[in-house]
Kinemage of the C-alpha trace (Angstrom):
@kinemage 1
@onewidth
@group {chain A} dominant
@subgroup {mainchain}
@vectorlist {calphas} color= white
{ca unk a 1} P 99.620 82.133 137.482
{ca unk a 2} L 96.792 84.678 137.232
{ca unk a 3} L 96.695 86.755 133.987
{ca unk a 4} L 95.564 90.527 134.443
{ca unk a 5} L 94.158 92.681 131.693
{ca unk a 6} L 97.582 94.695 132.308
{ca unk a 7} L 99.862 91.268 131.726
{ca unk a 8} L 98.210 90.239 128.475
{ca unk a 9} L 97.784 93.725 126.753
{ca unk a 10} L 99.416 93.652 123.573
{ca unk a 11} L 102.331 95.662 124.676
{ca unk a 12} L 102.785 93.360 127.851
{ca unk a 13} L 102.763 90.429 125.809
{ca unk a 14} L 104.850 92.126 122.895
{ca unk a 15} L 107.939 92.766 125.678
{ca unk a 16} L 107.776 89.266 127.090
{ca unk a 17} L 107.777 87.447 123.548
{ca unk a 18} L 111.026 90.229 122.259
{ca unk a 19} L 113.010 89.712 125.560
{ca unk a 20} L 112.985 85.880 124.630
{ca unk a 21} L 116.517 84.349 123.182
{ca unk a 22} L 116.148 82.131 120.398
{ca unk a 23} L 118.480 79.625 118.859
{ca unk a 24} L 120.451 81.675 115.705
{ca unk a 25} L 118.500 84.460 113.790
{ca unk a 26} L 114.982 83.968 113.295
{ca unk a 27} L 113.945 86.125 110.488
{ca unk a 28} L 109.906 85.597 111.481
{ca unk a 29} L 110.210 87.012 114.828
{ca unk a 30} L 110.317 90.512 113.610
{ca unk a 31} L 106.747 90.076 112.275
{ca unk a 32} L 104.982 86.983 114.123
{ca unk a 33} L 105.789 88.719 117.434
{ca unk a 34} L 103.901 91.971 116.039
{ca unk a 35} L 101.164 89.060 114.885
{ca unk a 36} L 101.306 86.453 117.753
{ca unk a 37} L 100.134 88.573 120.657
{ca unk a 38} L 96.764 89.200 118.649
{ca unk a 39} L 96.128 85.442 119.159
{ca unk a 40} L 97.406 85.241 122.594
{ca unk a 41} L 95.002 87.592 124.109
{ca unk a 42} L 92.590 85.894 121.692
{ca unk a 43} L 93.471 82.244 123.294
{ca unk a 44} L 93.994 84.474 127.212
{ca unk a 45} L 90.337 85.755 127.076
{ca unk a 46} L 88.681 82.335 126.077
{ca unk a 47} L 91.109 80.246 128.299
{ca unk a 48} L 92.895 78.211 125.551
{ca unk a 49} L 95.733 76.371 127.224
{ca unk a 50} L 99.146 75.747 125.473
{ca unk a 51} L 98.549 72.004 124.183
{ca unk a 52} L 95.252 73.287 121.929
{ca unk a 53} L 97.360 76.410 120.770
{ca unk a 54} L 100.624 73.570 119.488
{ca unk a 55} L 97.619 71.275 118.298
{ca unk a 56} L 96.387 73.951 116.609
{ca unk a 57} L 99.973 75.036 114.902
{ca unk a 58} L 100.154 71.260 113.925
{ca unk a 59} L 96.754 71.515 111.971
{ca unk a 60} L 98.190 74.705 110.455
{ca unk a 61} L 101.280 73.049 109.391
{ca unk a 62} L 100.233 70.409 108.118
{ca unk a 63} L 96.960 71.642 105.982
{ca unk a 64} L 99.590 74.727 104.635
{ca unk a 65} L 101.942 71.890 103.587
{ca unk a 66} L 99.567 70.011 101.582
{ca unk a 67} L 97.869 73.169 99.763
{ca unk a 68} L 101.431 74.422 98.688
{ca unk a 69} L 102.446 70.762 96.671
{ca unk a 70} L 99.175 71.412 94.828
{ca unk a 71} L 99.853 72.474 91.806
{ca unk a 72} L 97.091 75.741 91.707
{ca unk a 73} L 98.739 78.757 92.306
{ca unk a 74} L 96.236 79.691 94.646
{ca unk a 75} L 96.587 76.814 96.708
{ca unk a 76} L 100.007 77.753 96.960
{ca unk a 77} L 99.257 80.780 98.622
{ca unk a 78} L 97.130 80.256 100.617
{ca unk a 79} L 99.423 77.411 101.779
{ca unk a 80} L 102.467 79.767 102.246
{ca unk a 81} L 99.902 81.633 104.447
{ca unk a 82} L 99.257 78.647 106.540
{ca unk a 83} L 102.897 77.893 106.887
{ca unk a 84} L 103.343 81.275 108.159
{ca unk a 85} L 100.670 81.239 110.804
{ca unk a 86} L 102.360 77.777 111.538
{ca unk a 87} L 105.373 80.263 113.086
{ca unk a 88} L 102.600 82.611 114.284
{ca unk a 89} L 101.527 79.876 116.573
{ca unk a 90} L 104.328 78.618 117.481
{ca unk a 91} L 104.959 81.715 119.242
{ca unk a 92} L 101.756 82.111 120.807
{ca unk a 93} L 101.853 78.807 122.107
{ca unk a 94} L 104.690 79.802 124.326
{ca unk a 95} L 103.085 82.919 125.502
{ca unk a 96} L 100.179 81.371 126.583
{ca unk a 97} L 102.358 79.021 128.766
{ca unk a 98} L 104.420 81.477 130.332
{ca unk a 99} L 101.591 83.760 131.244
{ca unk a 100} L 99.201 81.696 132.567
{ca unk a 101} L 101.956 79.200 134.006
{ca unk a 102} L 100.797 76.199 132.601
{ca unk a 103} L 103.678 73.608 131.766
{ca unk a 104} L 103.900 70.185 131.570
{ca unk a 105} L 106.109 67.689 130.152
{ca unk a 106} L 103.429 66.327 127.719
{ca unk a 107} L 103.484 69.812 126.343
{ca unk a 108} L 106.993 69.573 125.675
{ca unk a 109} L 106.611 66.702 123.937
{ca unk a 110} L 103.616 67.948 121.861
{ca unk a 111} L 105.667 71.010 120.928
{ca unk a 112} L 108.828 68.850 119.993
{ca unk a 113} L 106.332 66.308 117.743
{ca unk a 114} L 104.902 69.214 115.944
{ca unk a 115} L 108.049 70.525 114.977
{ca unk a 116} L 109.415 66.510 114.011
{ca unk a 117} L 105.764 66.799 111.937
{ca unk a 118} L 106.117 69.857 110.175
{ca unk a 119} L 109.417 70.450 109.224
{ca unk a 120} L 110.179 66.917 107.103
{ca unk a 121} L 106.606 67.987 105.823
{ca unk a 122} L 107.182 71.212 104.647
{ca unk a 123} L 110.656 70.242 103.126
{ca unk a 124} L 109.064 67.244 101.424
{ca unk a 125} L 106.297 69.655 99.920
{ca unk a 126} L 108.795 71.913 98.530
{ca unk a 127} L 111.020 69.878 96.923
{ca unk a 128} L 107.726 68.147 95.378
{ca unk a 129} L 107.146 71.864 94.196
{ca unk a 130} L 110.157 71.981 92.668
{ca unk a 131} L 110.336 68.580 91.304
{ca unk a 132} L 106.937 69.863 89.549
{ca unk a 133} L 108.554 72.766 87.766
{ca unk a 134} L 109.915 70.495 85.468
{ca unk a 135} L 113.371 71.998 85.299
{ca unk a 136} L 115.563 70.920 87.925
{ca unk a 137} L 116.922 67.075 88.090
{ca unk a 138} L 114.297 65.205 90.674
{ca unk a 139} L 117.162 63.158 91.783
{ca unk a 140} L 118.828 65.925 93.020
{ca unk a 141} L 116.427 67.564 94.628
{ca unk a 142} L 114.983 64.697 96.450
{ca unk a 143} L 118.878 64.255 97.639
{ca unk a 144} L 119.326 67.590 99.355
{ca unk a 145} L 115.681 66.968 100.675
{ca unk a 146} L 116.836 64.197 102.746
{ca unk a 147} L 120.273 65.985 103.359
{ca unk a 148} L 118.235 68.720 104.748
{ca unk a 149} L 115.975 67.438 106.577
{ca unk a 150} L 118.568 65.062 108.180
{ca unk a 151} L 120.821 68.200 108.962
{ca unk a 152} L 118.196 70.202 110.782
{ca unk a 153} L 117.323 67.303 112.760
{ca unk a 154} L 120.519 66.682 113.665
{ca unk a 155} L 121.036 70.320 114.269
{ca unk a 156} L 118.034 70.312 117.219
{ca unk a 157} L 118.881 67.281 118.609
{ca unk a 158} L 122.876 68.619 119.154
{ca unk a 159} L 121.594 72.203 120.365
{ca unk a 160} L 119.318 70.263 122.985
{ca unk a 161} L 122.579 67.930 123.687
{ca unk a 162} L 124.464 71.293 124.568
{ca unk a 163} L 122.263 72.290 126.643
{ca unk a 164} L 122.056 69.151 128.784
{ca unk a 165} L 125.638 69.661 128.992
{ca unk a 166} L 126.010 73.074 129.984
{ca unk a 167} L 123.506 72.411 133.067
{ca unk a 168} L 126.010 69.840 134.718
{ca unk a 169} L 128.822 70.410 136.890
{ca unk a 170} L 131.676 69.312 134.265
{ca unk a 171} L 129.563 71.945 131.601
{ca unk a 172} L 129.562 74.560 133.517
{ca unk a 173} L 133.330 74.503 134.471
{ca unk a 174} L 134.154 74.059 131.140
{ca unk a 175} L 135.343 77.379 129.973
{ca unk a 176} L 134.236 79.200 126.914
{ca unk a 177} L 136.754 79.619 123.773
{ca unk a 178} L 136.532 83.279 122.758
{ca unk a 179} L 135.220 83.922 119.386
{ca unk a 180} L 136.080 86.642 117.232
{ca unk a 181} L 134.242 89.175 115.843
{ca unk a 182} L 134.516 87.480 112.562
{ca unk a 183} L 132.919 84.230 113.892
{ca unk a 184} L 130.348 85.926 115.313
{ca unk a 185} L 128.992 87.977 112.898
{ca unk a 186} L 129.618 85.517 110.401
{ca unk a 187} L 127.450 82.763 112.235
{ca unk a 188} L 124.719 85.161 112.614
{ca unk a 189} L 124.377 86.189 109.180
{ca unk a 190} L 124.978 82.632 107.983
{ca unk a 191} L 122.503 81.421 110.685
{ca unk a 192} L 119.577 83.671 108.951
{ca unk a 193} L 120.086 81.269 105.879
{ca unk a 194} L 120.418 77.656 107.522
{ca unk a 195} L 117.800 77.909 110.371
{ca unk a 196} L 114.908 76.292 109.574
{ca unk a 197} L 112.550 78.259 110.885
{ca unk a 198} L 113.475 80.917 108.033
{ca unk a 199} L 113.528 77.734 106.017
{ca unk a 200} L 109.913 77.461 105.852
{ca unk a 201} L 109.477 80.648 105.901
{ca unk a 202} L 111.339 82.266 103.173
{ca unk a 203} L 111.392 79.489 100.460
{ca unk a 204} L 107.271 79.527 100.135
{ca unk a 205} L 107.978 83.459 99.387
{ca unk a 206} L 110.684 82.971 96.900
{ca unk a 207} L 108.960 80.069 95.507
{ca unk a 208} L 105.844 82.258 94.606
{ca unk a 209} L 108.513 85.523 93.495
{ca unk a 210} L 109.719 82.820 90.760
{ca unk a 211} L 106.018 82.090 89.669
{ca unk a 212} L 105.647 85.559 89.011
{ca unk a 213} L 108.982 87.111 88.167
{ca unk a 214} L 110.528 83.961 85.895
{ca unk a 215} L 113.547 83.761 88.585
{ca unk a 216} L 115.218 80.823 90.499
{ca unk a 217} L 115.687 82.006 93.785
{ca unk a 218} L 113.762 79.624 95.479
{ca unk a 219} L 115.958 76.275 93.820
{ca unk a 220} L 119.263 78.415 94.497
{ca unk a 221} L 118.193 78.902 98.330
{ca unk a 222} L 117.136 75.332 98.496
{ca unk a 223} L 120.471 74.495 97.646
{ca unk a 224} L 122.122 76.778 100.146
{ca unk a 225} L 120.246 75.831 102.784
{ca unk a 226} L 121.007 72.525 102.378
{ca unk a 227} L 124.910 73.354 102.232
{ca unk a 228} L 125.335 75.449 105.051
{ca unk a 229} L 122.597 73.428 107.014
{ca unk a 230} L 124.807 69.939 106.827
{ca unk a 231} L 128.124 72.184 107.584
{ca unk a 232} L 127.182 73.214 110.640
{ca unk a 233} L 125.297 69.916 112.034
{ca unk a 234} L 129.168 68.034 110.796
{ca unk a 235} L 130.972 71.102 112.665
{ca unk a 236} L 128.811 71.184 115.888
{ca unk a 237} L 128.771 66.967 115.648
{ca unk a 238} L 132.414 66.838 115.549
{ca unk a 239} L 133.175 69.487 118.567
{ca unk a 240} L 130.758 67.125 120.395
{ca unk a 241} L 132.065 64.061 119.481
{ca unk a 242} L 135.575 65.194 121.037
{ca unk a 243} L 133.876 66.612 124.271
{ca unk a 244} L 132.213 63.493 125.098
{ca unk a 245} L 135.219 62.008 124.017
{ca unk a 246} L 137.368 63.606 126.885
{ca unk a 247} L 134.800 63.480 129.492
């Protein structure tokens, strides 16, 4: 697919990122897609495909991961940086595929490893964070690490399971329960929480709040996350389990 100056302008770029569905409510869209066509028309205008743009967010990942568990406050910011441009890149990477039409299923691949890099990564360096405070039980911590962890993988692997399902004949005549309004608003808020996009996003911020302000948030989200994360992997695991039960 060609790319014109007129299809990877900011604003072009901008409308094609915002008009793209993602899975629950991803609270780093509202500013990476303000960020992430920057470095699209960077990556456009020097012909970067996809695969270096994801090898690139897995370099950022990983390098923002390993500053944060350092104990130097500095480190730790500049790690919560690199954990953000992690997202940043993440959504480039996908706007440089669907403008210049390049997909393959290698890069599928490479985008699914560098998420199955990253996340355990970041949640490992966190709760090493925490376990370094000194003040929560280690145990503990390094429990809902695992719970976590497990839970979002879990969570990705049913999501992709749905969709597989939805794209064959038996899915698609399946009909849709209707959901109240309760349900729905209730998911979405919840879903800002339990994602784990926001995950890595939010608990590097609250982390650094607590270094400065005395607080806990960061060891009380942790725990939340963890909750509502391993919830909804058991609820969605046990509406599949019957489906592919009756089929």
């Amino acid at each position: 697919m060609p790319v014109t100056e007129s299809s990877s302008s900011y604003a072009a770029i901008l409308r094609e990122s915002r008009s793209r569905e993602r899975f629950g409510q991803v609270l780093g869209d509202y500013y990476a897609t303000l960020i992430s066509p920057c470095c699209t028309r960077f990556f456009l205008r020097r012909g970067v495909i996809p695969n270096t743009v994801t090898l690139g967010m897995i370099v950022s990942g990983v390098l923002g991961a390993v500053l944060f568990a350092t104990p130097l406050l500095a480190a730790k910011i500049a790690g919560a940086a690199l954990i953000h441009l992690w997202f940043i890149l993440d959504c480039s990477d996908g706007e440089v595929a669907r403008l210049t039409g390049i997909f393959s299923p290698f890069g599928t691949e490479l985008d699914q490893m560098a998420h199955a890099i990253c996340h355990p990564l970041f949640n490992l360096c966190f709760a090493y964070s925490l376990i370094a405070l000194h003040q929560y039980n280690s145990g503990l911590i390094l429990t809902l690490s695992v719970i976590s962890i497990s839970a979002e993988m879990l969570l990705r692997h049913l999501i992709d399971l749905s969709g597989a399902y939805l794209r064959t004949p038996m899915g698609r005549a399946r009909p849709e329960k209707a959901r109240s309004l309760f349900r729905i608003v209730a998911g979405r808020v919840l879903g800002i929480f339990y994602v784990y996009p926001n995950f890595a996003l939010l608990f590097p911020v609250l982390y650094l709040v607590d270094r400065f302000a005395g607080t806990s948030l960061a060891w009380a989200y942790f725990m939340a996350q963890t909750v509502l994360s391993a919830l909804e992997a058991s609820r969605l695991a046990y509406r599949w389990t019957r489906i592919l039960y009756q089929t």
